[in-house]
C-alpha positions as CSV (number, residue, x, y, z in Angstrom):
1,X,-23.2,2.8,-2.8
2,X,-23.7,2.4,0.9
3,X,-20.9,3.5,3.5
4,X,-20.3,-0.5,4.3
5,X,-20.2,-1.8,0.6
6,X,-16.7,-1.0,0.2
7,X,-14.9,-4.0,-0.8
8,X,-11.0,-4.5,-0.3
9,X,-10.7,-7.9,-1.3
10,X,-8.6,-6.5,-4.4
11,X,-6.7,-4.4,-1.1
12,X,-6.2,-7.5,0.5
13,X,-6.0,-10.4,-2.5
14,X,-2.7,-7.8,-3.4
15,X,-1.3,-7.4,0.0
16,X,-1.6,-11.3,0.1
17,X,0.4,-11.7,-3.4
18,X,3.0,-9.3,-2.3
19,X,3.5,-10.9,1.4
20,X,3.8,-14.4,-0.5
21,X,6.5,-12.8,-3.2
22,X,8.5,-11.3,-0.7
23,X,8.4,-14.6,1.2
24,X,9.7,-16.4,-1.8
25,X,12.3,-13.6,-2.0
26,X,13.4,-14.5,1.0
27,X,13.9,-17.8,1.0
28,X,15.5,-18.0,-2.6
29,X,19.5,-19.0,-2.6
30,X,19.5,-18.8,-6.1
31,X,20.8,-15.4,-7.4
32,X,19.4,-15.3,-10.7
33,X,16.0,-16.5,-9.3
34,X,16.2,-14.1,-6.4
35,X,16.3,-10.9,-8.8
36,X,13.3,-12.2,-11.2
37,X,11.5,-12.6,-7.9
38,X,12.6,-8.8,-7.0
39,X,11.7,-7.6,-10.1
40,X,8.1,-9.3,-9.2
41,X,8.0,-8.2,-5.6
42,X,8.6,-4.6,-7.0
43,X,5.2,-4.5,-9.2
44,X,3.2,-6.6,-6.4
45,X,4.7,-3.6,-4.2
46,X,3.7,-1.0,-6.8
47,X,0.1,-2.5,-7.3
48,X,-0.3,-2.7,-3.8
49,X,0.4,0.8,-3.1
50,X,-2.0,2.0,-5.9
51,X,-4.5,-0.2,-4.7
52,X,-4.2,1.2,-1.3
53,X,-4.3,4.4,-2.6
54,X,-7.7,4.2,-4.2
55,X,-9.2,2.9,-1.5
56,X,-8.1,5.3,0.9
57,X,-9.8,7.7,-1.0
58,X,-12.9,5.8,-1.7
59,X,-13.2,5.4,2.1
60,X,-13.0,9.0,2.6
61,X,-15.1,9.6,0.1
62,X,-18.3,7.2,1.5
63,X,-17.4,7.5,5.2
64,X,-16.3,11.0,5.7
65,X,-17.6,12.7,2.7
66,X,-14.8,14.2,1.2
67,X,-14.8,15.4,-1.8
68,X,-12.0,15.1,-4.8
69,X,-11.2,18.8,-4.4
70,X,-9.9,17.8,-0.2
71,X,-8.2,14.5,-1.4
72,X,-5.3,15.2,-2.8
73,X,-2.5,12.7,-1.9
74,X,-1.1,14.6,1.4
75,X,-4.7,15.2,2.5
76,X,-5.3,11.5,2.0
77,X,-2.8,10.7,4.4
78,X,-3.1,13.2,6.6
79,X,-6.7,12.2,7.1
80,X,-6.0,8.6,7.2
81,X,-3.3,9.3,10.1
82,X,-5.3,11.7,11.8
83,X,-8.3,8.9,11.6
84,X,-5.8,6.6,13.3
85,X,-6.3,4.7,10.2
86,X,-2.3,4.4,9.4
87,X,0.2,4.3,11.9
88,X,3.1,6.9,9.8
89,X,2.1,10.1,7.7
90,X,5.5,9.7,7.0
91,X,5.9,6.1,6.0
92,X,3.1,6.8,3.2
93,X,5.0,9.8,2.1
94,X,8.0,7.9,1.4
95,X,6.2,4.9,-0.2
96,X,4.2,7.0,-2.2
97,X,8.3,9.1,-2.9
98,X,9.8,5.2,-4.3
99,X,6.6,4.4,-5.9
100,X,7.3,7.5,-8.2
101,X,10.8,6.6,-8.3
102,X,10.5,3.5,-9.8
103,X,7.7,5.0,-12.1
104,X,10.4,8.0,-13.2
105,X,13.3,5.3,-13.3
106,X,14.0,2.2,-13.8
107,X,17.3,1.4,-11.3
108,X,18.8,-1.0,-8.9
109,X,19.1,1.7,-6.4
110,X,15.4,2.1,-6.3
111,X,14.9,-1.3,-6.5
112,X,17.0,-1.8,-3.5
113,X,15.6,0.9,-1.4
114,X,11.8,-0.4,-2.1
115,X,13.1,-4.3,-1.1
116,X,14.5,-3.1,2.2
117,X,10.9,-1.1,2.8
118,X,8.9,-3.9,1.8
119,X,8.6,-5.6,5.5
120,X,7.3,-2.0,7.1
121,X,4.9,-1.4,4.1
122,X,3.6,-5.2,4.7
123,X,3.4,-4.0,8.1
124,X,1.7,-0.5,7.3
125,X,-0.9,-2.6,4.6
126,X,-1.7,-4.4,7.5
127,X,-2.7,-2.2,9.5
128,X,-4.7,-0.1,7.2
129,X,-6.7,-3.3,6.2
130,X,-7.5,-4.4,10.0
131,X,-8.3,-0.8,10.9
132,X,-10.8,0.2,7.9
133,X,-12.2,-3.6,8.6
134,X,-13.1,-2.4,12.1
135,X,-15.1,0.9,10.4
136,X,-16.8,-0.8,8.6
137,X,-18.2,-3.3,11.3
138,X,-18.8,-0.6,13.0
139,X,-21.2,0.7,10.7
């Protein structure tokens, strides 16, 4: 594979899904609606995340030649931040910290937490997708 053949449509068709759940969210008065949309903002937020995940690495991988053995999940975000490729070492850290909460258990208190994160990860996906975009032009 050539450094500019990585694709993030799936990045981007999932950031698109979860920006237009969390809309819905949102905008829902109904209750009982509002939590089967949570419930489906969660997973678009989990998928999302995962999705992200792998191609952080991949882009590593092809543009930086990384190996597996460097990329552990820190190391992905470290490199990623110190690329100026995310904006918050941090902010990865704690989504990656509710993504495994959610995984571990089940709860409205995670639930919660990941709802009230959801507009800074939207704006973190952004961000990630504009500035791995520009690599790649650059290429």
């Amino acid at each position: 594979m050539k450094k500019s053949e990585l694709s993030l449509i799936n990045l981007e068709n999932s950031f698109n899904t979860l920006k237009e759940c969390y809309g819905d969210y949102c905008s829902q008065k109904d209750e009982k609606l509002k939590n089967y949309i949570k419930d489906s903002c969660i997973k678009r937020f989990e998928y999302t995340y995962e999705t992200s995940k792998k191609i952080m690495n991949k882009f590593l991988k092809k543009e930086y030649d990384k190996t597996e053995k460097e990329l552990s999940i820190n190391n992905i975000f470290r490199d990623m931040y110190g690329l100026n490729l995310i904006e918050s070492f941090e902010n990865w850290a704690e989504y990656r910290e509710l993504r495994n909460a959610v995984f571990d258990e089940y709860n409205d208190n995670n639930f919660n937490q990941i709802i009230d994160i959801i507009p800074k990860f939207i704006k973190d996906i952004d961000y990630l997708i504009t500035s791995i975009n520009k690599v790649l032009q650059d290429d």
